[in-house]
KOLLUMZA-297445 format. One record per residue (C-alpha): y, x, z; residue in three letters. Coordinates in steps of 0.25 Angstrom, whole numbers, padded with zeros to 4 digits, always signed. Each point is the difference from the previous one (the first is absolute). Example, Ala and Ser with C-alpha at 12.3 -4.5 7.8 and 13.67 -1.06 7.14 Angstrom:
2
-0018+0049+0031ALA/+0014+0006-0002SER/
# end
This chain:
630
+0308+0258+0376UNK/-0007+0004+0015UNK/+0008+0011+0006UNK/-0013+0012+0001UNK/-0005+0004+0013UNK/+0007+0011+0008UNK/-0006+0014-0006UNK/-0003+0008+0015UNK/+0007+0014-0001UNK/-0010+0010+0008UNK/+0006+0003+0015UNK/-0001+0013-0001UNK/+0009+0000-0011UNK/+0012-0008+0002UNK/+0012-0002-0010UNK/+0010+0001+0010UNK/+0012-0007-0007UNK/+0010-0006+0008UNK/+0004-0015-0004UNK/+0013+0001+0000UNK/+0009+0013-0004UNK/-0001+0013-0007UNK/+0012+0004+0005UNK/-0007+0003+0015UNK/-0015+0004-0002UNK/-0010-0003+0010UNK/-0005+0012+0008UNK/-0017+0001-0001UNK/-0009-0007+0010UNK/-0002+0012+0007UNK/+0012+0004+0002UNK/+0006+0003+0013UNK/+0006-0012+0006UNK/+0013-0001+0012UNK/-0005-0010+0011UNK/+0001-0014-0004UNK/+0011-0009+0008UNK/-0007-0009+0010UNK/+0007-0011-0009UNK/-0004+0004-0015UNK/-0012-0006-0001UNK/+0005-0014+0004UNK/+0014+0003-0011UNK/-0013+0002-0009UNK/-0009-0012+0002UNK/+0015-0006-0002UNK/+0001+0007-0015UNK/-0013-0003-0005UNK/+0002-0014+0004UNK/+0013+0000-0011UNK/+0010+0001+0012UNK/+0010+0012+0001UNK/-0002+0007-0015UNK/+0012+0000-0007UNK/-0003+0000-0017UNK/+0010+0009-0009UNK/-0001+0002-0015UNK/+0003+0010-0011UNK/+0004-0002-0013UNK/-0007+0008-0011UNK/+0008+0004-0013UNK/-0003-0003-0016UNK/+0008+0010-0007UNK/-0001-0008-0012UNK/+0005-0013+0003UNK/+0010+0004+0012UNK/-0010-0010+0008UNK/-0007-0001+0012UNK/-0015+0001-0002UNK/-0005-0002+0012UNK/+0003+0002+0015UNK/-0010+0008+0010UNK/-0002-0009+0013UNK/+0002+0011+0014UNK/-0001-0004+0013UNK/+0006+0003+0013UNK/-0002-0002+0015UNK/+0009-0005+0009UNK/+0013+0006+0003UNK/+0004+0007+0010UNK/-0016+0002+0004UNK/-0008+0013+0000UNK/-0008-0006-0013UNK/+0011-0003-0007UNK/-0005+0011-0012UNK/-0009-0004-0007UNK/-0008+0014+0002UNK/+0000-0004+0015UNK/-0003-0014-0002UNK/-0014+0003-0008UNK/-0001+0012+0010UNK/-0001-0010+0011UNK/-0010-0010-0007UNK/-0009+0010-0002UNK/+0001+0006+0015UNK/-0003-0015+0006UNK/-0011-0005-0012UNK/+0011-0009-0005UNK/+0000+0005-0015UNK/-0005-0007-0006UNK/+0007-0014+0005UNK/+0012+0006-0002UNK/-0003+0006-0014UNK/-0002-0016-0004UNK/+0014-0005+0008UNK/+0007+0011-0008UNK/-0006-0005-0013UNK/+0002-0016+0003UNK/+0015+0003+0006UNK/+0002+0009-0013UNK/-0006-0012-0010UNK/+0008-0012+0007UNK/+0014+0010+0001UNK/-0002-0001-0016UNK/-0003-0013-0001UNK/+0012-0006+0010UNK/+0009+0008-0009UNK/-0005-0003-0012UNK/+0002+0016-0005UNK/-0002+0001-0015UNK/-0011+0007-0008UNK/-0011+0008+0009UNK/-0003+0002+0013UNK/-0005+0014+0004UNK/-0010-0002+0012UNK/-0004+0012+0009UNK/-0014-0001+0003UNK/-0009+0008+0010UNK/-0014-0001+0007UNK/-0004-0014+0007UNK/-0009+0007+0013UNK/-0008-0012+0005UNK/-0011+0001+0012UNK/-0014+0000-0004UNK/-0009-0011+0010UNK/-0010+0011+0001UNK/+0011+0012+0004UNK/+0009+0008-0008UNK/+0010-0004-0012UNK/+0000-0004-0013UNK/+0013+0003-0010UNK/+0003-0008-0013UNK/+0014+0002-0007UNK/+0000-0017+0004UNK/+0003-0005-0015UNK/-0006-0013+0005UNK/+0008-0003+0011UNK/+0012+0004-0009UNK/-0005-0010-0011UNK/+0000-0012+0011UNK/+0014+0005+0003UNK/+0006-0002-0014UNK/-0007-0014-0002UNK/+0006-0006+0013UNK/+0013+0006-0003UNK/-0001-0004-0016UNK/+0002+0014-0006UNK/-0006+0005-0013UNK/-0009+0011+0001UNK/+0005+0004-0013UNK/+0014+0001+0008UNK/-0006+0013+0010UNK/-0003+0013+0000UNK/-0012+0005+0009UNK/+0009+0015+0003UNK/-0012+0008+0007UNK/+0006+0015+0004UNK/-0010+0011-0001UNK/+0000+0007+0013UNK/-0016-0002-0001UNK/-0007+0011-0008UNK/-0013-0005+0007UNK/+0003-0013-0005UNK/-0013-0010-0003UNK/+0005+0001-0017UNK/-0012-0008-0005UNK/+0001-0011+0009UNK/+0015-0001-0002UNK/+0001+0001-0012UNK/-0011-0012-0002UNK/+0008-0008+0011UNK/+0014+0003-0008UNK/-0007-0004-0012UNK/-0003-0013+0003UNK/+0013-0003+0005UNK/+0006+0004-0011UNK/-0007-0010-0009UNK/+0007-0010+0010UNK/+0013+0005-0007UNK/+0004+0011+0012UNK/+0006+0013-0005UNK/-0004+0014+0008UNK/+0011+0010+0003UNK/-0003+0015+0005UNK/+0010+0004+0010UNK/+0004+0015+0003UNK/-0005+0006-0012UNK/-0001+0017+0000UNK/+0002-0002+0016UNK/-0015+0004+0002UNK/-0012+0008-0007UNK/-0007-0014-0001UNK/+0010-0005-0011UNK/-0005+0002-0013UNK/-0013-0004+0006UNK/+0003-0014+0004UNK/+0009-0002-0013UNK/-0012+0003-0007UNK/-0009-0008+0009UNK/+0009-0011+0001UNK/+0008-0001-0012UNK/+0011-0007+0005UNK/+0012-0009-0008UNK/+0009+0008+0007UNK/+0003+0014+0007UNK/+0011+0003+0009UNK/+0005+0014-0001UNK/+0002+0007+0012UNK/+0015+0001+0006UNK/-0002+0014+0002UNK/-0002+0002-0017UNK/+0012-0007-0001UNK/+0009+0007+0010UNK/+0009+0009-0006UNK/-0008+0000-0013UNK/+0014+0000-0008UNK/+0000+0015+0004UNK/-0013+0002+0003UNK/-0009+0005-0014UNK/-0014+0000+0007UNK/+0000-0013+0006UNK/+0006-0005-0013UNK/-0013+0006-0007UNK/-0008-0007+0011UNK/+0007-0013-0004UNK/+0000+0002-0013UNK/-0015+0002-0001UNK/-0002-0012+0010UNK/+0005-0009-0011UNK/-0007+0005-0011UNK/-0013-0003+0008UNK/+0004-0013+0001UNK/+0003-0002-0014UNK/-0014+0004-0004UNK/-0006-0008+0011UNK/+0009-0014-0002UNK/+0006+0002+0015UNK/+0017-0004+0003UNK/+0007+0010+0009UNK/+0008-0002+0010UNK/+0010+0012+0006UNK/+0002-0003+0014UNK/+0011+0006+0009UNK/+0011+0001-0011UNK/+0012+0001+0010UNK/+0010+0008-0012UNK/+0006-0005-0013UNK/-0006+0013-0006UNK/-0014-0002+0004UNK/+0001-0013-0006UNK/+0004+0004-0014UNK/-0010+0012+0001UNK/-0013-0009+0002UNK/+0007-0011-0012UNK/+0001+0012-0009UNK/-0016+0004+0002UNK/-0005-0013-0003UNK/-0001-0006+0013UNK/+0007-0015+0001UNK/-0004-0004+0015UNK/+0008+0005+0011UNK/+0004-0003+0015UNK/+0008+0006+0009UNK/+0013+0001+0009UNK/+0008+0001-0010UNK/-0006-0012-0009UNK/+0000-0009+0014UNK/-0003+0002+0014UNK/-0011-0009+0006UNK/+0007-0012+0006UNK/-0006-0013+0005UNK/+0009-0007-0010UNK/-0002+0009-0012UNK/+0008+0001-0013UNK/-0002-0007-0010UNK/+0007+0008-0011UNK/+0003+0014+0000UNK/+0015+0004+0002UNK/+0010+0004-0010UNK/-0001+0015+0003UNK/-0015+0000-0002UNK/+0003-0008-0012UNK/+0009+0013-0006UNK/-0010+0010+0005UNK/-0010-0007-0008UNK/+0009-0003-0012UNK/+0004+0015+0000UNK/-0006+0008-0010UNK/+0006+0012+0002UNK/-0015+0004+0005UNK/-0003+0012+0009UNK/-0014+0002-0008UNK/-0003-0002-0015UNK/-0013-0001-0004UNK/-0003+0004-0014UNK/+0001-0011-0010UNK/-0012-0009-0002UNK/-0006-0006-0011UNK/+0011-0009-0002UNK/+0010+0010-0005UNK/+0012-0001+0006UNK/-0001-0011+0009UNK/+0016-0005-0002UNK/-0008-0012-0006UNK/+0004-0013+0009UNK/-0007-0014+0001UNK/+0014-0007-0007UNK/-0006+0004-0013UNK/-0012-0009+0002UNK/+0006-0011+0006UNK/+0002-0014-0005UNK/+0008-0012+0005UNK/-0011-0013+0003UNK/+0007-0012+0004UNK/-0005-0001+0013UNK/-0003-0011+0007UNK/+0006-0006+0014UNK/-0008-0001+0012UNK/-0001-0015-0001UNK/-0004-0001-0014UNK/-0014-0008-0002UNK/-0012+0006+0000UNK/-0006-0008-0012UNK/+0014+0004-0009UNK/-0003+0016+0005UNK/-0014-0002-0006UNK/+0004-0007-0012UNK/+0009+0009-0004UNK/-0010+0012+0001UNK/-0008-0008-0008UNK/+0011-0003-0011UNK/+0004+0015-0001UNK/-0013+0009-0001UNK/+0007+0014+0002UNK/+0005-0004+0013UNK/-0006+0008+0011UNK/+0007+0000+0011UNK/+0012-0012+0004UNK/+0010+0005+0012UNK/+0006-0010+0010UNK/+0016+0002+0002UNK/+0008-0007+0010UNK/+0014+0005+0000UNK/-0002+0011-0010UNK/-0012+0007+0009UNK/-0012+0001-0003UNK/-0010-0008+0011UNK/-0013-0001-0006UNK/-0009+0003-0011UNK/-0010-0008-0008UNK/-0010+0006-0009UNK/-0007-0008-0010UNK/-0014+0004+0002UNK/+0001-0005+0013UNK/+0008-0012+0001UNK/-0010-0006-0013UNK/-0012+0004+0005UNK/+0005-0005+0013UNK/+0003-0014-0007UNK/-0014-0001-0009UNK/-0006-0001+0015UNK/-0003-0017+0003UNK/+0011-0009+0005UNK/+0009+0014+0002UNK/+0009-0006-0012UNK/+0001-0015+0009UNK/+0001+0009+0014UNK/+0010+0010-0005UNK/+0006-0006-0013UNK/+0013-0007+0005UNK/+0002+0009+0012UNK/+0011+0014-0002UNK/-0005+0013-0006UNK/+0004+0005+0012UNK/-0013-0005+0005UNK/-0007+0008-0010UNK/+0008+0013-0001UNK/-0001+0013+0005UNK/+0009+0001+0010UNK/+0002+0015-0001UNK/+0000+0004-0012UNK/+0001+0016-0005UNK/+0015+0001-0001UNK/+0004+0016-0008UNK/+0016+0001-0002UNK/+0003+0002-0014UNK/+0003+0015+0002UNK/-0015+0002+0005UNK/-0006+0011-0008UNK/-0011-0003-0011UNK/-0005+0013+0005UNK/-0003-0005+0014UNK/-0007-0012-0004UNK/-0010+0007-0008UNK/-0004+0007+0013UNK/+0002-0012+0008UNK/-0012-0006-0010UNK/-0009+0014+0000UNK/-0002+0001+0015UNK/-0002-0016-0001UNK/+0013-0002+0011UNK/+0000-0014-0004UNK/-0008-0011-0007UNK/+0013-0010-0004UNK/+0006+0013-0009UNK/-0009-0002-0012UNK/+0001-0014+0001UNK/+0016-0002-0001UNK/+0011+0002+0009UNK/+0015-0003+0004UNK/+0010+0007-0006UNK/+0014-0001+0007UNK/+0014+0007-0003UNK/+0006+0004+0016UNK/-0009-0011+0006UNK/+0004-0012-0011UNK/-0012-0004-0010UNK/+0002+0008-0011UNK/-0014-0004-0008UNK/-0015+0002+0001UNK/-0009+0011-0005UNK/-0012-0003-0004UNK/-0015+0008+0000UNK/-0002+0002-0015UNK/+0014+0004-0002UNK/+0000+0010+0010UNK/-0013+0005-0004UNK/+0004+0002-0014UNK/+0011+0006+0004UNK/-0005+0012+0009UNK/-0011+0001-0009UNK/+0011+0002-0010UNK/+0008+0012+0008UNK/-0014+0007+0005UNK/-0003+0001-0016UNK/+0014+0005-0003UNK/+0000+0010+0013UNK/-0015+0006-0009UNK/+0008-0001-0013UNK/+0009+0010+0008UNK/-0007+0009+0006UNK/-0004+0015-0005UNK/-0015-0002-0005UNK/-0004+0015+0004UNK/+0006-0001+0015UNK/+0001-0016+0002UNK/+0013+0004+0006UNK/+0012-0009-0002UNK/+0007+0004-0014UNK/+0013+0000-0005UNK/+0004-0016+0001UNK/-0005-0002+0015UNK/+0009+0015+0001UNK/+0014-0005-0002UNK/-0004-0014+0004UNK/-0002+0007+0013UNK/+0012+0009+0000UNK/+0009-0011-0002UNK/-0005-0009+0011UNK/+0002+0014+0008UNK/+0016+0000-0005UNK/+0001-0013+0001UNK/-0004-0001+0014UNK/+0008+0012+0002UNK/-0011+0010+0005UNK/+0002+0015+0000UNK/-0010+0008-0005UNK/-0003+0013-0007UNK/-0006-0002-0015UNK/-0010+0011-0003UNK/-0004+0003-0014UNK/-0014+0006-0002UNK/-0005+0010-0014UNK/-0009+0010-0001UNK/+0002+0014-0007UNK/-0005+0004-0011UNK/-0009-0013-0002UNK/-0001+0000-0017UNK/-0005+0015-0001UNK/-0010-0005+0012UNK/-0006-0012-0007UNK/+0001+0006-0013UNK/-0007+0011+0007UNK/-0012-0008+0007UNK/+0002-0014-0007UNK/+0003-0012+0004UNK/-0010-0004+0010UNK/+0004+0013+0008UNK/+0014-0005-0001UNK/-0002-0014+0006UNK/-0009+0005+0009UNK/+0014+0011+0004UNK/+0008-0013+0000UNK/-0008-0008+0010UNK/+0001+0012+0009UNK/+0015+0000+0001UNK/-0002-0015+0002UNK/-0009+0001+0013UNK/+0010+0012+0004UNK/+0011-0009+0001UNK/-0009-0012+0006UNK/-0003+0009+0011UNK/+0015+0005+0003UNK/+0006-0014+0000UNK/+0000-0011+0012UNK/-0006-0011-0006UNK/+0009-0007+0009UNK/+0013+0005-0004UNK/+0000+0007-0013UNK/-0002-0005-0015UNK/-0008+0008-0011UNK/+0000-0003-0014UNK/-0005+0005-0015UNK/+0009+0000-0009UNK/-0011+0006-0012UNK/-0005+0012-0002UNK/+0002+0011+0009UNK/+0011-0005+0007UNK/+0001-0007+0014UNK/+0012-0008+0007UNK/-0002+0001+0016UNK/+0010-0008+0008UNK/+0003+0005+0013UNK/+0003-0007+0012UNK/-0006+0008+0011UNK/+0010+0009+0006UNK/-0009+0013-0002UNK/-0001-0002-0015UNK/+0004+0014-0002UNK/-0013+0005+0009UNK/-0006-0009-0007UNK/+0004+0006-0015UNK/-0004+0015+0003UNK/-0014-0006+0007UNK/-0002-0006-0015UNK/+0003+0013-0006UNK/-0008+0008+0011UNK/-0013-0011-0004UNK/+0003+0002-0015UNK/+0000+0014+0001UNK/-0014+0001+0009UNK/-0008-0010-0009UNK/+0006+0004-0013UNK/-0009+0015-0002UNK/-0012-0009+0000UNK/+0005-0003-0014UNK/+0000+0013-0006UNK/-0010+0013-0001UNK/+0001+0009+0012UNK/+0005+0011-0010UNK/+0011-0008-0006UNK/+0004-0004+0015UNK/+0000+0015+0002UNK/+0008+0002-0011UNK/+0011-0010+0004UNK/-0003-0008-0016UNK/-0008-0003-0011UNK/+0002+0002-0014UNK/+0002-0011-0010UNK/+0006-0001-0014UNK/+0016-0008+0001UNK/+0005-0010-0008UNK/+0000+0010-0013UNK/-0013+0007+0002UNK/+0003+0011+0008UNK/-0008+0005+0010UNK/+0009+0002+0013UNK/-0001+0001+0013UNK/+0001-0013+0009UNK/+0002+0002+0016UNK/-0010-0009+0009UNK/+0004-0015-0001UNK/+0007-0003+0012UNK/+0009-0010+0006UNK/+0016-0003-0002UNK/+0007-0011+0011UNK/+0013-0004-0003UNK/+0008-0008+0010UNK/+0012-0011+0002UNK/+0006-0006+0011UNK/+0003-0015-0001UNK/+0009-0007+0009UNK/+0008-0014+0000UNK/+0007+0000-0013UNK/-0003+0015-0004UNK/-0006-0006-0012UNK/+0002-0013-0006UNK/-0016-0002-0005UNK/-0012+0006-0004UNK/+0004+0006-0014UNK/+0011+0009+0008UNK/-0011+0005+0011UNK/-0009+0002-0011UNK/+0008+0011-0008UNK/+0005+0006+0012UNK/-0014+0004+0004UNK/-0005+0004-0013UNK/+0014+0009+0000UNK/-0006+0005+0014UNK/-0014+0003-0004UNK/+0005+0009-0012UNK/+0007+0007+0009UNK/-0013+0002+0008UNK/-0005+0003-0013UNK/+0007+0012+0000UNK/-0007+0007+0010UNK/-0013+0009-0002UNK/-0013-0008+0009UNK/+0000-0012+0008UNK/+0014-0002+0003UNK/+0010-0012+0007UNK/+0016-0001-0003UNK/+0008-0009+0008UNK/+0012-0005-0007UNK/+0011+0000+0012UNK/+0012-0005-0010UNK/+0003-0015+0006UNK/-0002-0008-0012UNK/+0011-0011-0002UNK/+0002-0013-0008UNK/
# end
């Protein structure tokens, strides 16, 4: 396929993206300038002729698989110069017309640094405006995709190895045009990446516009966002965008272990930063083993409330199965016959030394071989010829959980179709697509068996499933049991319709006082609510459910019988009495390490609380202060 022709980007409205870092931004074309050293032009000519730029590259994180998924290519100038920065390097190219030459010698020294190293996976390439000089006067600017095609056919890189990472400091960005130009290079196999993402006003726009395969999160949305709830909502919103819209996120700038598990925990399974690896000309290739515990540790600052999968212990060692595997020098022609002597054989690994270096899937490898004269080219030659030489590789410990979200915001293509299993990076087995679909389809109808019909909260099993990962991994937290007041005489009063309509209230009163983020609400049945606190203000936040019960709640009843304090309504034996106003009771527990041994223990040492509560006229909260012990 032709590379399309450059897509002009309108001069008077520049996408002014430096090609080379995002940890030094470029100033804007009008801003005010130092005077140029008498010899900076020359040290530029110099640059753009590929002489003096100096290539480093940063490794970007899979939380997943513990591997690196990509590197982002930066580029410095020389040392020891005044253009050293790459915000003064792209500053003087624009003060001496050089731009747009020195944009390409970024981009070629960037592509031939990947190449000469031979980096794994993909390459995340900076890209900015191209300003060339029209022969009738003034300029033109393109974002140069065909220069950059050129680059990678010389140089014998895959498209479908690069990600185009345009940042967004251009609100008055030519969207049509750039969208139709990414477009077509995207049908070359190119991926698009959004850099910067919530930095200006224009970012939701261009996401939209542009619907990159990736966005980058801002450093400044990560930073300090283990203590910092509203850029954790930021974040949190962020992703659940790019759910809907099919869109991987990238959090940039993690430069703390805690930020690290934060961004994890919400979802987001790309990530980059100081404390992943630094930018060096000679990157890592695998992460170190103090990343690896930070991204092995579950003991997570955030937990979000269970999803559909219940309670998401599930691993991928239940679905696992041992295939023989071949060796990298089997023949081709005894790979396809065995396929073709065992029809439920979908995917084959290749093992040398018990790891895992390749994959082949049958669809590809026989529709490879019904091709003419493939079988004479190919038959007799090692399947490592014919493998995938990277295969999708999960640790036998991976979370059934994470895969399922994995496939729903379409993270990878391979997942569905079968994958390497491995136990501490040893082959361990394969897992293959049906199996793995059956099987999440299987928890998401369980986590619906389980959940409360009136409320579509999580009922009583994901409960203590929950509470017991919670012991299990230690956690403190307080357990929180939720009942109305005088609920029968209420719906015996108004009927039942009234009462379910009563219940759904508490419901959204305790969806409105718990962090999404931190703390766990359940339905047990009826009128009665388990809420597990994590945030440290749980107790403000139990009297702010009582103050919302006790607002919403007269809407229920007849000005008069709010006036009166009750209703009446025959008991249990036919009398009429009086009932006081339903109200609300909140009985509390402290959990901490090996306070309690499981579930069934927490469990009656809140209802004990909330009788206690019970006890109190109105809306009322008791605290049981006694330490609880084995």
């Amino acid at each position: 396929m032709n590379p399309p022709p450059p897509v002009a980007i309108r001069p008077s409205e520049r996408f002014d993206i430096p090609g080379a870092s995002r940890d030094a931004k470029s100033p804007s074309a009008n801003s005010s300038a130092p005077y140029a050293a008498p010899d900076e032009s020359v040290l530029l000519a110099e640059l753009c002729e590929g002489i003096g730029l100096t290539c480093v590259f940063q490794p970007i994180l899979d939380f997943r698989t513990s591997e690196i998924a990509g590197y982002e290519g930066l580029v410095r100038g020389p040392a020891g110069t005044s253009i050293h920065s790459p915000m003064a390097l792209f500053a003087a190219g624009r003060r001496h017309g050089l731009i747009g030459p020195l944009e390409l010698a970024c981009r070629r020294a960037v592509l031939r640094g990947f190449v000469e190293q031979d980096l794994p996976e993909r390459l995340f390439l900076n890209i900015g405006p191209v300003t060339r000089a029209q022969p009738g006067g003034g300029v033109i600017e393109s974002l140069g995709l065909d220069e950059t095609f050129a680059m990678l056919q010389s140089l014998r890189l895959a498209p479908e190895r690069v990600v185009l990472e345009l940042t967004e400091h251009a609100p008055t960005l030519d969207l049509a045009s750039t969208r139709a130009s990414l477009t077509a290079y995207r049908a070359l196999g190119f991926e698009v990446a959004l850099d910067d993402m919530g930095e200006g006003y224009a970012s939701l726009r261009l996401w939209s516009e542009l619907r990159p395969d990736y966005i980058k999160i801002d450093r400044h949305f990560v930073d300090g966002i283990d203590t910092d709830t509203l850029k954790l909502q930021f974040v949190r919103s962020m992703r659940q965008i790019a759910e809907t819209s099919g869109t991987r996120v990238i959090a940039e700038g993690i430069e703390h272990a805690e930020e690290l598990q934060v961004v994890r925990d919400l979802g987001i399974f790309l990530g980059q930063g100081y404390f992943i690896a630094r930018p060096e000309a000679q990157p890592q290739r695998a992460i170190t083993a103090n990343v690896q515990d930070v991204v092995n540790e579950r003991r997570a600052y955030v937990h979000q409330q269970p999803s559909q999968l219940g309670s998401g212990n599930v691993t991928l060692e239940r679905i696992a199965a041992y295939v023989e595997p071949a060796s990298p020098d089997t023949r081709s022609e005894d790979v396809v016959a065995r396929f073709e002597s065992d029809p439920a054989l979908e995917v084959l690994p290749v093992v040398e030394r018990d790891r895992a270096v390749g994959l082949i899937g049958r669809a590809s490898l026989i529709g490879r071989f019904a091709r003419p004269f493939t079988r004479e080219l190919y038959g007799r030659k090692p399947c490592s010829a014919v493998m995938e030489p990277r295969p999708l590789t999960f640790d036998k410990s991976a979370r059934m959980e994470d895969l399922s979200r994995m496939i729903a915001e379409g993270a990878s293509r391979q997942i569905t179709a079968g994958f390497i299993v491995t136990d501490q990076g040893r082959y361990f087995g394969v897992a293959q697509g049906h199996a793995l679909m059956r099987h999440i389809t299987d928890m998401q109808l369980d986590a619906a068996r389980y959940a409360n019909p009136l409320t579509l909260l999580p009922g009583n099993v994901p409960i203590d499933d929950y509470m017991d990962r919670m012991i299990g991994e230690r956690q403190s937290f307080h357990a929180c049991y939720v009942d109305l007041d005088n609920f029968k005489p209420f719906n015996d009063m108004f009927g039942y319709r009234r009462g379910d309509d009563l219940i759904q209230l508490v419901a959204r009163v305790l969806m409105a006082v718990r962090n999404p983020e931190r703390d766990f609400l359940g339905h047990i049945g009826g009128d009665d609510f388990l809420i597990l606190f994590r945030s440290p203000d749980w107790e403000a936040r139990c009297r702010e459910a009582l103050t919302r019960f006790g607002e919403a709640v007269t809407e229920y009843f007849h000005p008069d019988q709010i006036a009166a304090g009750g209703f009446e309504a025959e008991d249990r034996r036919g009398m009429v009495i009086f009932h006081p106003i339903t109200s609300l009771s909140i009985g509390v527990v402290a959990v901490t390490p090996e306070s309690f041994p499981s579930h069934v223990e927490v469990s009656a040492a809140a209802a004990d609380a909330k009788k206690m509560a019970k006890r109190a006229l109105g809306n009322s909260l008791f605290i049981e202060r006694r330490r609880a012990h084995r």
